[in-house]
DONU-923792 format. One record per residue (C-alpha): residue in three letters; x, y, z. Coordinates in pm, whole numbers, plus 50000, padded with zeros to 5 digits. Example, Ala and Ser with C-alpha at 12.3 -4.5 7.8 and 13.67 -1.06 7.14 Angstrom:
2
<site><tormar>Ala</tormar><px>51230</px><py>49550</py><pz>50780</pz></site>
<site><tormar>Ser</tormar><px>51367</px><py>49894</py><pz>50714</pz></site>
// end
This chain:
255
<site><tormar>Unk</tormar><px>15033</px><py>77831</py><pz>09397</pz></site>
<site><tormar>Unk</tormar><px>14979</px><py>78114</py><pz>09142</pz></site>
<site><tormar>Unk</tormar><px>15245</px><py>78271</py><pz>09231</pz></site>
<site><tormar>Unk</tormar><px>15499</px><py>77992</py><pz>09111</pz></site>
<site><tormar>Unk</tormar><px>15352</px><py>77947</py><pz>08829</pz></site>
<site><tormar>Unk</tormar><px>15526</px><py>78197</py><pz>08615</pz></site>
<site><tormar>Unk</tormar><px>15785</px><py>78496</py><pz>08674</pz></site>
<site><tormar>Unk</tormar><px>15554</px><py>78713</py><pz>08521</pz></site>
<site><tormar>Unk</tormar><px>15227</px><py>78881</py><pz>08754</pz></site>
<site><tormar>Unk</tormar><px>14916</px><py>78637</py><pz>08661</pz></site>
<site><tormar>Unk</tormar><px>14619</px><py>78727</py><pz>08753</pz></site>
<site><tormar>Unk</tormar><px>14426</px><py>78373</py><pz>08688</pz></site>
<site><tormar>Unk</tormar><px>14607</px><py>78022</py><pz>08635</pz></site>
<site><tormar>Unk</tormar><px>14434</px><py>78004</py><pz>08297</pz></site>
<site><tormar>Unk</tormar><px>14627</px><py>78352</py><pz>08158</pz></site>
<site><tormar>Unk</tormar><px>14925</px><py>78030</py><pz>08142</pz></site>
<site><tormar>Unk</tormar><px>14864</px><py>77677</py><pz>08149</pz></site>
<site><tormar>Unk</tormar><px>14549</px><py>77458</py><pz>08007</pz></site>
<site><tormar>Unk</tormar><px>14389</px><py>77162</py><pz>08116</pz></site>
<site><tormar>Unk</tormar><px>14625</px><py>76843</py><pz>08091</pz></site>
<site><tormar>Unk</tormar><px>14870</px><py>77037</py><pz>07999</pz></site>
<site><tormar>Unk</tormar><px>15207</px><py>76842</py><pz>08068</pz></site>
<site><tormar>Unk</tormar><px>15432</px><py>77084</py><pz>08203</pz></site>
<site><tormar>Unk</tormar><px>15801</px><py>77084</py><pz>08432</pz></site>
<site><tormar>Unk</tormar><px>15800</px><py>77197</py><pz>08794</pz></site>
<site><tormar>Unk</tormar><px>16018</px><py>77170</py><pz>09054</pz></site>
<site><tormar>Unk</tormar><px>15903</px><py>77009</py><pz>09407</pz></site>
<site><tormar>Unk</tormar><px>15946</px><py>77258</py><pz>09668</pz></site>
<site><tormar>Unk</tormar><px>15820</px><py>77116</py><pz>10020</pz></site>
<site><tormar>Unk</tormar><px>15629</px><py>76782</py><pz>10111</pz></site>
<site><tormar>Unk</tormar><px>15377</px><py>76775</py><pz>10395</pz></site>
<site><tormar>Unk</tormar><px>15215</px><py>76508</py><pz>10585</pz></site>
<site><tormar>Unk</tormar><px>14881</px><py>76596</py><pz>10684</pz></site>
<site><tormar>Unk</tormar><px>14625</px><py>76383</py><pz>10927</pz></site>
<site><tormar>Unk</tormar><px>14430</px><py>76109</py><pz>10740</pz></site>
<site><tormar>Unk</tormar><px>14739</px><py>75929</py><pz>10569</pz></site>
<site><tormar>Unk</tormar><px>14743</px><py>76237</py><pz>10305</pz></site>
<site><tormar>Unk</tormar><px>15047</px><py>76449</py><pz>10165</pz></site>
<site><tormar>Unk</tormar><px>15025</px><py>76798</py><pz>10005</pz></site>
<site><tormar>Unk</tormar><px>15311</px><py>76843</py><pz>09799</pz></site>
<site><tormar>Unk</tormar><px>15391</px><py>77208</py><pz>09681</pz></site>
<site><tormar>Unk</tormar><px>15530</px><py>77275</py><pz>09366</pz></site>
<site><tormar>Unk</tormar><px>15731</px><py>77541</py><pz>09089</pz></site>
<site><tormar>Unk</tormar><px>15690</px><py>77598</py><pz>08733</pz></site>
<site><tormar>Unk</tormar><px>15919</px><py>77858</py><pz>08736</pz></site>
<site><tormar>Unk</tormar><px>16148</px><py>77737</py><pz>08969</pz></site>
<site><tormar>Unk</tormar><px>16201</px><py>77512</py><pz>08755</pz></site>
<site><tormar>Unk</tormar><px>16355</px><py>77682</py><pz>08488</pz></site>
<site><tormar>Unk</tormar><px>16578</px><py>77985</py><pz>08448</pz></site>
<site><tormar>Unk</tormar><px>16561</px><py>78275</py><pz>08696</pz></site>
<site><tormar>Unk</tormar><px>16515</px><py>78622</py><pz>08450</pz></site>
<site><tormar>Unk</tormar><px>16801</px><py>78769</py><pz>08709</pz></site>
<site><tormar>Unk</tormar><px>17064</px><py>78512</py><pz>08681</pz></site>
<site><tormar>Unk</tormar><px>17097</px><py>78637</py><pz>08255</pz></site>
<site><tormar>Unk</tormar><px>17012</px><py>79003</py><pz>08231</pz></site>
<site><tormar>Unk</tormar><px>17021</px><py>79041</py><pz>07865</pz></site>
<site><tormar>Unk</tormar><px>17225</px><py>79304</py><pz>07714</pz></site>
<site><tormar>Unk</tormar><px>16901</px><py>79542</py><pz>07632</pz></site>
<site><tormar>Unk</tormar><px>16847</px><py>79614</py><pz>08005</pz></site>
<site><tormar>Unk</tormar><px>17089</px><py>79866</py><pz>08060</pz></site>
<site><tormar>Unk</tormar><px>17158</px><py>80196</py><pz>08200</pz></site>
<site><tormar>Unk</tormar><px>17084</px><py>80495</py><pz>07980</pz></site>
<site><tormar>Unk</tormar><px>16883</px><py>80276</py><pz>07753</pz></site>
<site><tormar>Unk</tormar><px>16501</px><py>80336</py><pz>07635</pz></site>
<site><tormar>Unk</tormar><px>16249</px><py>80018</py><pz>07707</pz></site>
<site><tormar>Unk</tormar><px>15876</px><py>79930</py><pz>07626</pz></site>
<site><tormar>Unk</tormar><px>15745</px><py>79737</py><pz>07931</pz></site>
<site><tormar>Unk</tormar><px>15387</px><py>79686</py><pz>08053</pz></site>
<site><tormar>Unk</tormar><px>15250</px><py>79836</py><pz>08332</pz></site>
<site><tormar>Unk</tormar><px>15164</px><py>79524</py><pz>08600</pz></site>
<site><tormar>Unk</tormar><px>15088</px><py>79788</py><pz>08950</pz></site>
<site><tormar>Unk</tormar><px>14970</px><py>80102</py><pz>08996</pz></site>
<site><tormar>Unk</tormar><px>15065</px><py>80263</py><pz>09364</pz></site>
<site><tormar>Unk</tormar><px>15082</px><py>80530</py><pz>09562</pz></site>
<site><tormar>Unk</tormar><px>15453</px><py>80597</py><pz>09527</pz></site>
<site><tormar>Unk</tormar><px>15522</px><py>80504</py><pz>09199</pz></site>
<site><tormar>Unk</tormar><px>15409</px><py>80200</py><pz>08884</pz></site>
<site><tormar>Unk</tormar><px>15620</px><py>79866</py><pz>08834</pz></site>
<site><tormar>Unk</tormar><px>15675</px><py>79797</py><pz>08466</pz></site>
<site><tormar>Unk</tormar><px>15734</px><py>79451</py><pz>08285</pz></site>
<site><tormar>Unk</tormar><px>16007</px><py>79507</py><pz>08110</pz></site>
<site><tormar>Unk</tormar><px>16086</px><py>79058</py><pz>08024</pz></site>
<site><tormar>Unk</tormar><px>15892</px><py>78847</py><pz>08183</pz></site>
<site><tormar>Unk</tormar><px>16004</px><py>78801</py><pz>08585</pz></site>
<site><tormar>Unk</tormar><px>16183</px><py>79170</py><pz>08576</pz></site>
<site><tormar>Unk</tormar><px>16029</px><py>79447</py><pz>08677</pz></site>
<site><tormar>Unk</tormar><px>16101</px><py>79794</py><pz>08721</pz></site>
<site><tormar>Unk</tormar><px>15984</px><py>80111</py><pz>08936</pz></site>
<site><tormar>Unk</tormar><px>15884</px><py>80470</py><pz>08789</pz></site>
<site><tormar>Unk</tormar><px>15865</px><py>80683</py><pz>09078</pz></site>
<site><tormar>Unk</tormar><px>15681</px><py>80960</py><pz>09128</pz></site>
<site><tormar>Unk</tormar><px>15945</px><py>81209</py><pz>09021</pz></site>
<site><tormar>Unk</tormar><px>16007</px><py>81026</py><pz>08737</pz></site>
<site><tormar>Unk</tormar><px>15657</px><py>81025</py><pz>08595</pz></site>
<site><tormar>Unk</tormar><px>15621</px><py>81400</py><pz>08434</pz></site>
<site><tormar>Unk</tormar><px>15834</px><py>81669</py><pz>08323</pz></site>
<site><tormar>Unk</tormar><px>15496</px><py>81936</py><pz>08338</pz></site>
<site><tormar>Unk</tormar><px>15285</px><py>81832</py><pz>08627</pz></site>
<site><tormar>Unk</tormar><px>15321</px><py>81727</py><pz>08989</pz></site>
<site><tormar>Unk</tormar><px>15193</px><py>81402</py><pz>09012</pz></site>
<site><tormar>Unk</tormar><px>15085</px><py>81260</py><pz>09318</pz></site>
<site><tormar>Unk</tormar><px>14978</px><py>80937</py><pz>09211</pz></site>
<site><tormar>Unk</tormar><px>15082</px><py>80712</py><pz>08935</pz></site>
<site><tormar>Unk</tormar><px>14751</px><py>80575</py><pz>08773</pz></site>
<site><tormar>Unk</tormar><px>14707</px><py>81002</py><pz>08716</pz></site>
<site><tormar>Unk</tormar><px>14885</px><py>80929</py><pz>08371</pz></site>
<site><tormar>Unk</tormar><px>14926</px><py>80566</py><pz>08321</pz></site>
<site><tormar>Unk</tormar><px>14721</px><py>80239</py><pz>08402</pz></site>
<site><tormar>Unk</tormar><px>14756</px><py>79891</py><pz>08458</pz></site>
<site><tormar>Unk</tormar><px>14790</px><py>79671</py><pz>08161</pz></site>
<site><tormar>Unk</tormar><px>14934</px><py>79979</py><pz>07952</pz></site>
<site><tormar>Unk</tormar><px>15277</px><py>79990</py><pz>07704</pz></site>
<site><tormar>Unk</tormar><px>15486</px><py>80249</py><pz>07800</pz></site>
<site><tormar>Unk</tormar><px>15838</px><py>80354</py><pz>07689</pz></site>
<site><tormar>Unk</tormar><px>16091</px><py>80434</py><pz>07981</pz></site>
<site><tormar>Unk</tormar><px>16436</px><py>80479</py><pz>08014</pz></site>
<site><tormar>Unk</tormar><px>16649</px><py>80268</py><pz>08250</pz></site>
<site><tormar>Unk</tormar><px>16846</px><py>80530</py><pz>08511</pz></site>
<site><tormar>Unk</tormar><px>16960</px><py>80271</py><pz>08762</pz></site>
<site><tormar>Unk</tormar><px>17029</px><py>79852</py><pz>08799</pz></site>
<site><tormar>Unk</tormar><px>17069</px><py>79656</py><pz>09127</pz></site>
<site><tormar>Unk</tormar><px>17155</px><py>79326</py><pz>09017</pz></site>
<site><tormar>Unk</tormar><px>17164</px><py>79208</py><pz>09400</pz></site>
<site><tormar>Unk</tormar><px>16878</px><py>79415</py><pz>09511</pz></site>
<site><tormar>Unk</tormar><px>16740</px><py>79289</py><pz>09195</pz></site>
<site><tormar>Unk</tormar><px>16590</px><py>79630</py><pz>09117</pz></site>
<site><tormar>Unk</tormar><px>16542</px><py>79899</py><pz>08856</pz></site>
<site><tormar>Unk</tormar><px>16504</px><py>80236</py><pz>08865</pz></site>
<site><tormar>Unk</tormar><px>16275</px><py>80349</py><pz>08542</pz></site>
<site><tormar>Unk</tormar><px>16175</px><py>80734</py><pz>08381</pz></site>
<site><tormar>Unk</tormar><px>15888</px><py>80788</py><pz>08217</pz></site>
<site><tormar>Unk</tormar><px>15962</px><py>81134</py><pz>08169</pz></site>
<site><tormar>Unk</tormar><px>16314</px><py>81076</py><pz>08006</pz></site>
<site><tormar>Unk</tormar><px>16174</px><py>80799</py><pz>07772</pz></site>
<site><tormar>Unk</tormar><px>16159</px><py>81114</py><pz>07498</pz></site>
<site><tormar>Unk</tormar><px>15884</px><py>81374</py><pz>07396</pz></site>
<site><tormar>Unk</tormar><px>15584</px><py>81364</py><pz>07603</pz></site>
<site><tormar>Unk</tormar><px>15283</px><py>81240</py><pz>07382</pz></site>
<site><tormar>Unk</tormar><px>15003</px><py>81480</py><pz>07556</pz></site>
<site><tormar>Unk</tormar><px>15254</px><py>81816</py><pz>07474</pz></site>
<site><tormar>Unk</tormar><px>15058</px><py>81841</py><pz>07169</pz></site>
<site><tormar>Unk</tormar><px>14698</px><py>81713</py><pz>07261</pz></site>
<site><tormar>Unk</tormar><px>14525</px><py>82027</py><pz>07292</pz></site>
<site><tormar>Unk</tormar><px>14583</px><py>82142</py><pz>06988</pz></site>
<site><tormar>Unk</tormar><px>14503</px><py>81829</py><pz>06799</pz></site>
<site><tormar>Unk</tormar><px>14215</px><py>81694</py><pz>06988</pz></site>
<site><tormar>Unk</tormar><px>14021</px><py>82001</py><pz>07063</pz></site>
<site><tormar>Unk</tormar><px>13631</px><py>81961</py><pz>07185</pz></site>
<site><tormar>Unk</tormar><px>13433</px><py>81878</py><pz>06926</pz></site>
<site><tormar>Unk</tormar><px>13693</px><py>81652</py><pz>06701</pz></site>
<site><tormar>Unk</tormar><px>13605</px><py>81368</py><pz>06543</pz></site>
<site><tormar>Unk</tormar><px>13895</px><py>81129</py><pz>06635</pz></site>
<site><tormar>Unk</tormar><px>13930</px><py>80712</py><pz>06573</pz></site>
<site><tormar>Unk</tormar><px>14118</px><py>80487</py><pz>06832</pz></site>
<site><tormar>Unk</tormar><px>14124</px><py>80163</py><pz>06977</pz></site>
<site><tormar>Unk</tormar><px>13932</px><py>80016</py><pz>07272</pz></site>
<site><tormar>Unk</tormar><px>14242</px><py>79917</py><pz>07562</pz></site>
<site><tormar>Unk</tormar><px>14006</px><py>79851</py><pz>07806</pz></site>
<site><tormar>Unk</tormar><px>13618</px><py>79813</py><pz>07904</pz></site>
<site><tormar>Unk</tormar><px>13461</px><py>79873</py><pz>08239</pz></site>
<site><tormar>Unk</tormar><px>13105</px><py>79854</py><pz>08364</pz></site>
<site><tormar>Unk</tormar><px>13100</px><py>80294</py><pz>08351</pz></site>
<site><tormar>Unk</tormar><px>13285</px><py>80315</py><pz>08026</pz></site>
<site><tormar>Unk</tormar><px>13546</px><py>80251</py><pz>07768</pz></site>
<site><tormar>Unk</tormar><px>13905</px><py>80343</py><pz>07779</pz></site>
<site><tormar>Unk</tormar><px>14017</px><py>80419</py><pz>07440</pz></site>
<site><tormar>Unk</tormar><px>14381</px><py>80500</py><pz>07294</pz></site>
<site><tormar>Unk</tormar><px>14408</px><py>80794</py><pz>07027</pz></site>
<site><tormar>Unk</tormar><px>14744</px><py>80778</py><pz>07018</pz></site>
<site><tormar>Unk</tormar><px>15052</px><py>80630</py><pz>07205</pz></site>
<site><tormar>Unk</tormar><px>15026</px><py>80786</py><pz>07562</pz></site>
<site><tormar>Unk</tormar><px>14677</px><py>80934</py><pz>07491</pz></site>
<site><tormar>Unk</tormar><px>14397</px><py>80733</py><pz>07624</pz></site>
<site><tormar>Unk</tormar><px>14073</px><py>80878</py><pz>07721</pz></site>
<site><tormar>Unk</tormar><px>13741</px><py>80757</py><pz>07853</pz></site>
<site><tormar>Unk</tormar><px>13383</px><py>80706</py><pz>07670</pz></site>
<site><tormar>Unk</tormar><px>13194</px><py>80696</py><pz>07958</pz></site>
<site><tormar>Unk</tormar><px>12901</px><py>80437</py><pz>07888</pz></site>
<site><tormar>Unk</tormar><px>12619</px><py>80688</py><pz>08039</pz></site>
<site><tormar>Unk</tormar><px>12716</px><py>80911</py><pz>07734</pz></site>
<site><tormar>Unk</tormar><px>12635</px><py>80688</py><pz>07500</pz></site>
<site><tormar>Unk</tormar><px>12276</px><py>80584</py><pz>07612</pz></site>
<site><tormar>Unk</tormar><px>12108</px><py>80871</py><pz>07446</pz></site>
<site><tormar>Unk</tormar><px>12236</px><py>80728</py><pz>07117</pz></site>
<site><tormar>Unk</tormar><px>12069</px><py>80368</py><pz>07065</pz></site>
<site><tormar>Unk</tormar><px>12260</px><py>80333</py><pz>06729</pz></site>
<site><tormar>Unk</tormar><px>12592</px><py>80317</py><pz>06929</pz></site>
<site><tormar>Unk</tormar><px>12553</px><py>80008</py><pz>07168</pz></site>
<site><tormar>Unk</tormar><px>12801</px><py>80014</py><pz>07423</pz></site>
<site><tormar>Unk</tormar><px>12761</px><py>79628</py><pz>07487</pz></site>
<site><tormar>Unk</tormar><px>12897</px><py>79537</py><pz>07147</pz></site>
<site><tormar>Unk</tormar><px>13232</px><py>79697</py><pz>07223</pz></site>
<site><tormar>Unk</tormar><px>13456</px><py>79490</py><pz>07262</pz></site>
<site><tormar>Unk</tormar><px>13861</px><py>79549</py><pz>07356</pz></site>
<site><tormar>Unk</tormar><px>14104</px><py>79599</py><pz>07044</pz></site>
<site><tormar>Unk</tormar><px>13809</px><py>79703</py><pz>06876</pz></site>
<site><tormar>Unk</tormar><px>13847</px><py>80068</py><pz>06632</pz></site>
<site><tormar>Unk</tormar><px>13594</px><py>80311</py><pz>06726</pz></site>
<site><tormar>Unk</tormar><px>13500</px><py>80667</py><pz>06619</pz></site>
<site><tormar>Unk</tormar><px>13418</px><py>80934</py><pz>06873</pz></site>
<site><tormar>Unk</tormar><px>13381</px><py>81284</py><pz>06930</pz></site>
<site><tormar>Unk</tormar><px>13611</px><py>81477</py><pz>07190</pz></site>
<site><tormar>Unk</tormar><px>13381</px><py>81577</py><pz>07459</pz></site>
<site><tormar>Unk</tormar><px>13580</px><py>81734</py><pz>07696</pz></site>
<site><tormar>Unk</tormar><px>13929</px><py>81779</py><pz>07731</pz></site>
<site><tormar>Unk</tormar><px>14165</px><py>81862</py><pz>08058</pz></site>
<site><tormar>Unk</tormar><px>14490</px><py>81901</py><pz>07923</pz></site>
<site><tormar>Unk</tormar><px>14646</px><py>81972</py><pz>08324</pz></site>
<site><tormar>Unk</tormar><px>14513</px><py>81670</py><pz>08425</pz></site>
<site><tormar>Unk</tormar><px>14566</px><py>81453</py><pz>08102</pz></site>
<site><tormar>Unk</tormar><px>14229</px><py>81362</py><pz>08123</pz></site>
<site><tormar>Unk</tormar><px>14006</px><py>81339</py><pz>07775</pz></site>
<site><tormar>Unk</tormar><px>13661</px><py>81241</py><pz>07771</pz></site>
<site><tormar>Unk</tormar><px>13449</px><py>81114</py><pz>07488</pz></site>
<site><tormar>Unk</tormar><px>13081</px><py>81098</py><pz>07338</pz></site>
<site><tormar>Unk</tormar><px>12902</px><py>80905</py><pz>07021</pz></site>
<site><tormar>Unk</tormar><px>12969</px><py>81145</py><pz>06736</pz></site>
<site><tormar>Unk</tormar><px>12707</px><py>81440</py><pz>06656</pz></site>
<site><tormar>Unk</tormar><px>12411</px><py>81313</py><pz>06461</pz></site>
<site><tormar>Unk</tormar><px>12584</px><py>80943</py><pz>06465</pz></site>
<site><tormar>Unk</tormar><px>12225</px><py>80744</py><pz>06305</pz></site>
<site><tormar>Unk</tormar><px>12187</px><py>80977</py><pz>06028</pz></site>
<site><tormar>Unk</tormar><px>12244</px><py>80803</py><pz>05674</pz></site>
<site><tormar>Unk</tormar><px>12491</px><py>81057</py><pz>05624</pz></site>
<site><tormar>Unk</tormar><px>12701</px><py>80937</py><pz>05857</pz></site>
<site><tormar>Unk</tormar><px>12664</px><py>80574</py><pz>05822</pz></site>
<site><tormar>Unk</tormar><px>12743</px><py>80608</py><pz>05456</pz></site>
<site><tormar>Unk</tormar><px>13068</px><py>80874</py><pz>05562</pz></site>
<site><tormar>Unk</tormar><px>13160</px><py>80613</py><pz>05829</pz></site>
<site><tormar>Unk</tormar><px>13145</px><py>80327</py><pz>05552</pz></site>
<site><tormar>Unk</tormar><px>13388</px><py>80516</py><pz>05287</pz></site>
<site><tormar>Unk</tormar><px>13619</px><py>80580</py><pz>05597</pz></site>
<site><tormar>Unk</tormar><px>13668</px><py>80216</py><pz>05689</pz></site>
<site><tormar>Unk</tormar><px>13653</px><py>80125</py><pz>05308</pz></site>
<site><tormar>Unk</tormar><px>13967</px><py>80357</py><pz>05218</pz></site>
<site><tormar>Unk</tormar><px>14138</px><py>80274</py><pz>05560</pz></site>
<site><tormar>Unk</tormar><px>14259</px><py>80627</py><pz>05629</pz></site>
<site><tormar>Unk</tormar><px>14398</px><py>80701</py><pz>06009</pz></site>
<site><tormar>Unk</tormar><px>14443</px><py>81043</py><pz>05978</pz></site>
<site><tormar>Unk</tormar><px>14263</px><py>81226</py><pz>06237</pz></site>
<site><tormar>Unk</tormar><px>14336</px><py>81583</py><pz>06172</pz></site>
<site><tormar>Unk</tormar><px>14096</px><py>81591</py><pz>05850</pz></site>
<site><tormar>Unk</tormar><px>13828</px><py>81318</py><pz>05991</pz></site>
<site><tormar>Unk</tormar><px>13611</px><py>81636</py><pz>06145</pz></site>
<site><tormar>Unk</tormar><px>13643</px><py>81846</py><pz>05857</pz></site>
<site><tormar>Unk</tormar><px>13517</px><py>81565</py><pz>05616</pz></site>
<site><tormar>Unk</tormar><px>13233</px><py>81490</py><pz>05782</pz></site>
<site><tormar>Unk</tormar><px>13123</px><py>81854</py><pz>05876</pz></site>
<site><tormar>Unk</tormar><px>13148</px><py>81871</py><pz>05501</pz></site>
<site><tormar>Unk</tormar><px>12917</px><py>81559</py><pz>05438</pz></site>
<site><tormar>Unk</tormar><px>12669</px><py>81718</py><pz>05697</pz></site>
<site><tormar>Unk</tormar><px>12668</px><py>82057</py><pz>05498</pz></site>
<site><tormar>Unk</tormar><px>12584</px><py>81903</py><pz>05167</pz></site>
<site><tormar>Unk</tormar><px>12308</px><py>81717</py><pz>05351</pz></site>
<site><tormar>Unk</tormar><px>12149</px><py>82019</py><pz>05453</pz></site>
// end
């Protein structure tokens, strides 16, 4: 079954084994079923060690963790922190600023985030988790450095049918909503592709509810831009303070 296959959430068998892949597992019932048949259900990670029997020294009280964010619910997110232990953020553990009432209002599923451990119950087998205490919170600063209008480069996290979820920074994802980008043939939404670096523009930005929304970059087909765009990837450069500024200055000398 999928879910003994490994201590870790999968989603799809293929996320952790391949075809003919020889592998250990440990035999956990035998049935006999009409016809002369037998169904006989089995552990991969039974089979091995259980993540709660050695808790290594890293998960501990007062200490800060990166862990991946495996559900999203209505009281709180579980985090990854080693494969087959998770723990919970509640709600009053997600934000020092706002009042959250649900967790996927500032993280996702799939997403690194740093927390700090506040509680272990090795026979419970839980953990309590902040996000807020995990140290200065990334969006304090966004509206002043990501103010409508900025030009800004990040990296694709994840791709839906209605849009792109791209990361600016750690903690600061927003959205390029795909309808935004169909007035602008030159930027093809179908080629993106996750992990891939991207250039937008800062469309609109709700700082209370840590929601940013992007847009193709102004005059994006111009020759201008391509040849601005080229010299940017050339040189490498990640700074995204001066990114708007240079190319409002290769658009003035066009004109």
């Amino acid at each position: 079954h999928i879910s003994e296959l490994s201590w870790s959430r999968v989603n799809d068998p293929s996320e952790v084994l391949k075809l003919h892949e020889e592998v250990n597992a440990k035999i956990l019932k035998i049935e006999n079923e009409p016809g002369g048949k037998v169904r006989i259900s089995l552990s991969i990670k039974q089979a091995g060690e259980q993540p709660w029997d050695n808790i290594p020294s890293s998960i501990a009280v007062g200490k800060l963790f990166e862990g991946k964010v495996t559900r999203c619910m209505k009281f709180g997110a579980f985090v990854e922190l080693i494969p087959g232990i998770e723990g919970l953020i509640p709600l009053s553990e997600m934000s020092h600023t706002k009042r959250v009432t649900r967790s996927d209002e500032l993280i996702r599923e799939g997403e690194t985030v740093s927390v700090m451990i506040k509680e272990i119950d090795p026979i419970a087998k839980r953990i309590a988790l902040s996000l807020k205490d995990a140290g200065t919170d990334p969006w304090s600063l966004v509206a002043h450095k990501y103010q409508a209008g900025s030009v800004v480069k990040g990296r694709i996290e994840r791709k839906e049918p209605y849009g792109v979820f791209i990361k600016i920074e750690d903690g600061v994802v927003g959205l390029l909503p795909k309808s935004k980008t169909q007035d602008t043939p030159d930027f093809n939404f179908e080629k993106l592709r996750f992990g891939e670096e991207v250039t937008v523009q800062v469309s609109e930005l709700k700082h209370a509810e840590r929601q940013i929304t992007f847009q193709p970059p102004s005059d994006f087909g111009n020759e201008d831009w391509r040849s601005y765009s080229s010299k940017q990837s050339g040189t490498g450069s990640s700074s995204f303070g001066t990114l708007g500024d240079k190319l409002q200055a290769a658009l003035n000398k066009r004109k």
